[in-house]
C-alpha positions in Angstrom: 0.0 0.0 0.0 1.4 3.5 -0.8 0.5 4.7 2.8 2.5 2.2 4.0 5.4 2.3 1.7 5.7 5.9 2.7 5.6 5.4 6.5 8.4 3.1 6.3 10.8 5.6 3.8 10.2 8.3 6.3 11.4 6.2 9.4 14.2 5.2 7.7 12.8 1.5 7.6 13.3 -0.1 4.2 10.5 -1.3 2.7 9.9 -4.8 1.6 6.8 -6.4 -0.8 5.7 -9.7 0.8 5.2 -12.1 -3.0 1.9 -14.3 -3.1 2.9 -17.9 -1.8 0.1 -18.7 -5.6 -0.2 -16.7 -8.2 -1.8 -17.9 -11.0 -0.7 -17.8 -14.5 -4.0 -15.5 -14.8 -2.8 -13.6 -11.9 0.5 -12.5 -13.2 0.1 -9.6 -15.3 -1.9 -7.8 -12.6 0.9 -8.5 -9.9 3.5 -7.5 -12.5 1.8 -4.3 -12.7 1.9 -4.1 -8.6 5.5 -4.5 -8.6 6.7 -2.3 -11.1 4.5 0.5 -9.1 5.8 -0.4 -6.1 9.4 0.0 -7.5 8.6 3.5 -9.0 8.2 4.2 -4.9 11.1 3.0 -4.5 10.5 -0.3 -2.8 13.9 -2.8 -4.3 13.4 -5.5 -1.8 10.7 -9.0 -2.3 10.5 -11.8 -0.3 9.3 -14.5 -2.7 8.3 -18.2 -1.1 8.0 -19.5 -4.5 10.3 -19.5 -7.6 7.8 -18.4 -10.1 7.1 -14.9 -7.9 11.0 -14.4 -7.7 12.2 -14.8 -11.1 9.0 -13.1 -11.8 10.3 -10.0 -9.1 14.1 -10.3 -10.5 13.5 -9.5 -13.8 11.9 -6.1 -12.4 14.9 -5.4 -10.6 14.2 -6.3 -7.1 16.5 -7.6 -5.1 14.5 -11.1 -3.8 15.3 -12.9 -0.3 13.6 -16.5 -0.4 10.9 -16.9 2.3 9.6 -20.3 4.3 7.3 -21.1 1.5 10.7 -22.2 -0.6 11.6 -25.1 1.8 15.0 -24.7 3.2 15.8 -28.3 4.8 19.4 -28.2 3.9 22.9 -26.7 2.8 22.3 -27.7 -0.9 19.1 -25.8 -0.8 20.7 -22.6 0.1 23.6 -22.9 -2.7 20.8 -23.5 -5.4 19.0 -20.2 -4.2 22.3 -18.5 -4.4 23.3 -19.9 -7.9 19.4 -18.4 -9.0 19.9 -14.9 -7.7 18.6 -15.0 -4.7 20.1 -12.5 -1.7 19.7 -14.6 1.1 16.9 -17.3 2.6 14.6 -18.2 5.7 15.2 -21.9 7.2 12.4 -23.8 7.2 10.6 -23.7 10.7 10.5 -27.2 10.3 13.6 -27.9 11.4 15.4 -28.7 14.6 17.6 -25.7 15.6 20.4 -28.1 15.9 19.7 -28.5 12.1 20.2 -24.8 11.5 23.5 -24.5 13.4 24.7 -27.1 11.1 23.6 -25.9 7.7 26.6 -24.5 5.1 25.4 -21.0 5.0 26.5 -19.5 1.8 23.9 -17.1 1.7 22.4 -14.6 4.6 20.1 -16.9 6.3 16.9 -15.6 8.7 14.8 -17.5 11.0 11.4 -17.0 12.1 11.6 -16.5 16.0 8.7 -14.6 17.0 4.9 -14.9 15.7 1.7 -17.0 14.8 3.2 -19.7 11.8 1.2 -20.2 8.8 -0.6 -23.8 8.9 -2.9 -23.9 5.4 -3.5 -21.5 2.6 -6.8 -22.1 0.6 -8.1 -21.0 -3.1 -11.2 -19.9 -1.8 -11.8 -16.8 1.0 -13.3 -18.9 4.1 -14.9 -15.9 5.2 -17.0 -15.0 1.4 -18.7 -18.5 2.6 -19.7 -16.9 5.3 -20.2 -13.1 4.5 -20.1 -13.1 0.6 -17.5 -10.7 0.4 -17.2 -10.0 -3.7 -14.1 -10.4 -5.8 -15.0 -7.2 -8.0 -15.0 -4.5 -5.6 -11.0 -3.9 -6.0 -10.2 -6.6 -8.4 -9.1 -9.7 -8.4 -6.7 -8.6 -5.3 -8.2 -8.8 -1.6 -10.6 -6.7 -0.9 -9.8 -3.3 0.2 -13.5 -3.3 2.1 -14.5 -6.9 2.2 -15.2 -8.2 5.7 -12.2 -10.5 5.0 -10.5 -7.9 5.3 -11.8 -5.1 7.6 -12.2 -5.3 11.2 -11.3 -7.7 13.6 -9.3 -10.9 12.5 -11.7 -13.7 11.5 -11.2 -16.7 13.1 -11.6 -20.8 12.6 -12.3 -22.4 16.3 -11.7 -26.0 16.6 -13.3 -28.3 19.1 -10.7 -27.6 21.5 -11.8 -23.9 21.6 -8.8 -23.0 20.0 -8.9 -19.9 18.1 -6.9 -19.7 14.4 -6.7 -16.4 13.2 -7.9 -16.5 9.2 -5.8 -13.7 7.3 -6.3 -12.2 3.9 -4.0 -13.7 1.3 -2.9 -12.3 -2.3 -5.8 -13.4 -4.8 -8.5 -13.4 -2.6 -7.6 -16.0 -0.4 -7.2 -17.4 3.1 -4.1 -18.0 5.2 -4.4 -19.7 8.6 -2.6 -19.1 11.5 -1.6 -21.1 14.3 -3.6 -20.5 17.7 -0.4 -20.0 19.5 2.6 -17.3 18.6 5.7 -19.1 18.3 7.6 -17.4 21.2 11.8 -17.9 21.8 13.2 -14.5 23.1 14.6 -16.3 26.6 15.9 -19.1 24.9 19.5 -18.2 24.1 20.0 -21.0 21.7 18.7 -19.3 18.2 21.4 -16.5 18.9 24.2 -19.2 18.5 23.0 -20.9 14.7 25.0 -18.3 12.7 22.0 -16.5 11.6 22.1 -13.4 9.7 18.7 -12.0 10.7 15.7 -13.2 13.5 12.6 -12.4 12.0 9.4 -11.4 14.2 6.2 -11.9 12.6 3.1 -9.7 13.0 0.3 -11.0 12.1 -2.8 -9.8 14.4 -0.8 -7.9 16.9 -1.7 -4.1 17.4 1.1 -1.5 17.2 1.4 -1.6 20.9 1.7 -5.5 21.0 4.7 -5.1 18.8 6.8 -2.4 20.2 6.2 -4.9 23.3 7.3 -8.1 21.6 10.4 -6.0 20.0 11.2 -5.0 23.6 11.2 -8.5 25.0 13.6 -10.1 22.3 16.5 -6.9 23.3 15.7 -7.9 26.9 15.4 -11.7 26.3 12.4 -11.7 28.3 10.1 -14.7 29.3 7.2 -15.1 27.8 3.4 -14.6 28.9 0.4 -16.2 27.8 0.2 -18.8 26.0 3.1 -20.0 23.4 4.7 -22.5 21.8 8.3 -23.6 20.9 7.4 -24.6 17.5 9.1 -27.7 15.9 12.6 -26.1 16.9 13.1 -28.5 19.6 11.4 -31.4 19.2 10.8 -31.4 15.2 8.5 -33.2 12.8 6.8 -36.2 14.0 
């Protein structure tokens, strides 16, 4: 969004564009059009999760950093994404930390350490079924008013009671979210894996929430609430 390309310039916070995890073939003109806006604002940085997106955002000029939709399990992965262009990579949150420490890293390599991990994308908005929010009243994008959109977060509740957060995704789609932010500012251990970057991601959080989560990864604080490790301890069963 232009509003928010021109918050981040003036707080001297470079801007990034988040690529759809799908785009379909009928998709792609309209989201080259979005990108080549985008870099007339001056935005030079995607973070693509497929390769289709990120040749797609390199041939525009941008300067693309793979995300966890690319599925970094292992050293060779990260020499391929360097041989195709790519400025650095996330490691897949589906591997033991133990696993990261040990991977070659010839590129810049981020993990995800704070924030509610994606579990499904669908095709279809979950909330039109409910709602009938319409495809044409911004185009084939999300939404600017739809009630997928506005608001507060939609969520899916399971029989538990759990809550999952349901997001707005590129094409009018649905991303769910885990019921639980991944949480691992007092655990010392992802500051030893020879990571370039830790990434924090906000998904429903208010501006206040964040400034507070920020706070408690420089002070390594325990967390409050409920949380979860992730799969970074006791990985994929």
């Amino acid at each position: 969004h232009p509003v928010v390309v021109e918050r981040c310039q003036k707080a001297g916070v470079e801007p990034a564009v988040l690529l759809p995890r799908i785009c379909w073939d009928r998709e792609r003109d309209t989201l080259a059009d979005q990108l080549a806006a985008l870099k007339e604002r001056g935005v030079n940085v995607a973070l693509a999760g497929t390769l289709g997106v990120a040749q797609q955002a390199m041939e525009l000029g941008f300067t693309v950093w793979g995300d966890y939709g690319l599925g970094v399990y292992n050293s060779q992965s990260l020499k391929e994404l360097k041989r195709l262009g790519f400025a650095g990579a996330a490691a897949s949150f589906e591997l033991k930390l133990a696993q990261i420490r040990d991977l070659s890293k010839c590129l810049d390599t981020e993990l995800i350490t704070y924030g509610r991990l994606p579990l499904m994308i669908t095709e279809n908005c979950l909330v039109q079924n409910e709602t009938g929010c319409r495809l044409d009243r911004q185009g084939p994008c999300v939404p600017e008013d739809g009630p997928c959109r506005c608001g507060q977060p939609n969520v899916l509740v399971d029989r538990t009671g759990a809550a999952f957060p349901l997001l707005p995704a590129y094409g009018h789609r649905t991303e769910i979210q885990n019921s639980k932010p991944l949480y691992l500012a007092d655990r010392p251990e992802h500051r030893r894996l020879g990571l370039a970057y830790a990434r924090l991601r906000f998904t429903t959080e208010t501006a206040e929430e964040c400034v507070s989560v920020v706070q408690n990864y420089l002070d390594a604080a325990p967390a409050a609430g409920d949380f979860t490790r992730g799969l970074y301890e006791r990985g994929v069963e």
